[in-house]
C-alpha positions as CSV (number, residue, x, y, z in Angstrom):
1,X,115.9,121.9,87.1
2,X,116.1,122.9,83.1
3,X,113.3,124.8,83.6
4,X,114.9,127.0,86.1
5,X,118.1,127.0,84.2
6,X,116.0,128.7,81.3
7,X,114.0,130.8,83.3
8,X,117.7,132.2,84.6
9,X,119.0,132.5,81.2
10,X,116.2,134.8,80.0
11,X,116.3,136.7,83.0
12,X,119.9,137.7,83.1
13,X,119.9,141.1,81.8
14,X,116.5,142.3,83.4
15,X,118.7,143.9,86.3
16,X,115.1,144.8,88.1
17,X,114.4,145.4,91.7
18,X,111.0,145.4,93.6
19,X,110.2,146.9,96.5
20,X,106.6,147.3,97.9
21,X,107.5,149.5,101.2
22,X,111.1,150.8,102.7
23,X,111.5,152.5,105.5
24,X,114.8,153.9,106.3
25,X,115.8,154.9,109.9
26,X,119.4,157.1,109.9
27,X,121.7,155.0,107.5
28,X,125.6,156.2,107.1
29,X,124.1,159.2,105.2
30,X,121.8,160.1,108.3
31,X,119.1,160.1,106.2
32,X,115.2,159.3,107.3
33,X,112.8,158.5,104.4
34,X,110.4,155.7,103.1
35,X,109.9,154.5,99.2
36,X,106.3,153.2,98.6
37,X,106.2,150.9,95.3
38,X,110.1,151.5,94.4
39,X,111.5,149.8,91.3
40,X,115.2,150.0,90.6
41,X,115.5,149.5,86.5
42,X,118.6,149.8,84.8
43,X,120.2,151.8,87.6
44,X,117.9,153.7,87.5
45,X,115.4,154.6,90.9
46,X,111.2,154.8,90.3
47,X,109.2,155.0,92.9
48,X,105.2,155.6,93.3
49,X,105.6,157.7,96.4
50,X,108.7,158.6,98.1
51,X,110.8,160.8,100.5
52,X,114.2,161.1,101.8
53,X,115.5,164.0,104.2
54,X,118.0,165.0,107.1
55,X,116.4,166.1,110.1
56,X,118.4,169.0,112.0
57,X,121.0,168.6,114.2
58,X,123.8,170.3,116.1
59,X,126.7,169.8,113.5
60,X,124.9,169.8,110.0
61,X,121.3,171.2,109.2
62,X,119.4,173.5,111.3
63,X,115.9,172.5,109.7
64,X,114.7,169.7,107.9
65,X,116.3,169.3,104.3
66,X,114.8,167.7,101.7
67,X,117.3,165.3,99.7
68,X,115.5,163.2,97.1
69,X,111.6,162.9,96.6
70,X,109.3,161.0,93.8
71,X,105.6,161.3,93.1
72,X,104.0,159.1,90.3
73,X,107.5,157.7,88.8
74,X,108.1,160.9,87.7
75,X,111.6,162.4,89.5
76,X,113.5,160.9,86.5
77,X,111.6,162.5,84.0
78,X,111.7,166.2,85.6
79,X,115.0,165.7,86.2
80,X,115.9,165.4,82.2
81,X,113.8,168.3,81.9
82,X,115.8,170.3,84.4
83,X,119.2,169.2,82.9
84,X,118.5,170.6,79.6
85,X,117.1,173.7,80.8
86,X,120.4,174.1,83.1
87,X,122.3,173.5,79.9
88,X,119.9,176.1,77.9
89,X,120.9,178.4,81.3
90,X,124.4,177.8,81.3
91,X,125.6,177.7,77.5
92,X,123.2,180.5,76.1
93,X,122.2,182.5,78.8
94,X,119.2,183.3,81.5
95,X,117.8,185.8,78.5
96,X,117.3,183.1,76.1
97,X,114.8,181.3,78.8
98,X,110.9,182.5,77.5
99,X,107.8,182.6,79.2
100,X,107.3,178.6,79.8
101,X,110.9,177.9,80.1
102,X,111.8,180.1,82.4
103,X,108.7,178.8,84.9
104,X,109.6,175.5,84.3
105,X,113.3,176.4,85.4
106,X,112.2,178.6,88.5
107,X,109.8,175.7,89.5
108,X,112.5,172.2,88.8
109,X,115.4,174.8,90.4
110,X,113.4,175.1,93.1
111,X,112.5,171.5,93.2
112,X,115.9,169.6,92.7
113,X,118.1,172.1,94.5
C-alpha cells in the first residue's frame, strides 16, 4: 500500500491523459470526429491524427465544416504561429507582412478559420 501511496504522490501534478482511439458520434456540440493517439497535457490537446466537423443540416451548416483538426502533434504549434502573425496583422498592419509571413498567414488563416 506505501508503494502506491508514493507512486500517487509523485504523480499528482502530471495532469496527463491517454487516449489510443476516440470516436465521437454527435455530442451536445453535434460534432462527428475521431482522435487517433490523443494526449491531453497541461490542458492542453495533442493528437497524432485527428478530425472534428459538423455535417450539414437543415438549421445550421449547409456543407460539411471543419471545426478542429491535428496532424503529427502539431495544431498547437501552428496555432502560436498564427496568433502572432494575427497580432503582427492587427497592431502594425497587412503591409508590414513580407514574402514568408504573408504565406504563412494566407495558409494558417485559411487553416484555423
Amino acid at each position: 500500500m506505501k508503494l502506491l501511496q508514493k507512486i500517487e504522490w509523485k504523480t499528482r501534478k502530471w495532469h496527463l491523459e491517454f487516449n489510443l482511439l476516440n470516436i465521437s458520434f454527435p455530442n451536445e456540440f453535434r460534432l462527428w470526429g475521431f482522435d487517433l493517439i490523443h494526449l491531453k497535457y497541461r490542458n492542453n490537446n495533442y493528437s497524432f491524427l485527428s478530425m472534428h466537423c459538423y455535417l450539414p443540416n437543415v438549421s445550421g451548416t449547409n456543407k460539411i465544416k471543419l471545426h478542429q483538426f491535428d496532424f503529427l502533434f502539431l495544431r498547437n504549434y501552428l496555432y502560436n504561429i498564427y496568433d502572432n502573425l494575427n497580432d503582427v496583422k492587427f497592431w502594425i498592419g497587412s503591409k508590414e507582412l513580407k514574402g514568408i509571413q504573408k504565406f504563412k498567414y494566407k495558409v494558417l488563416h485559411f487553416l484555423f478559420n
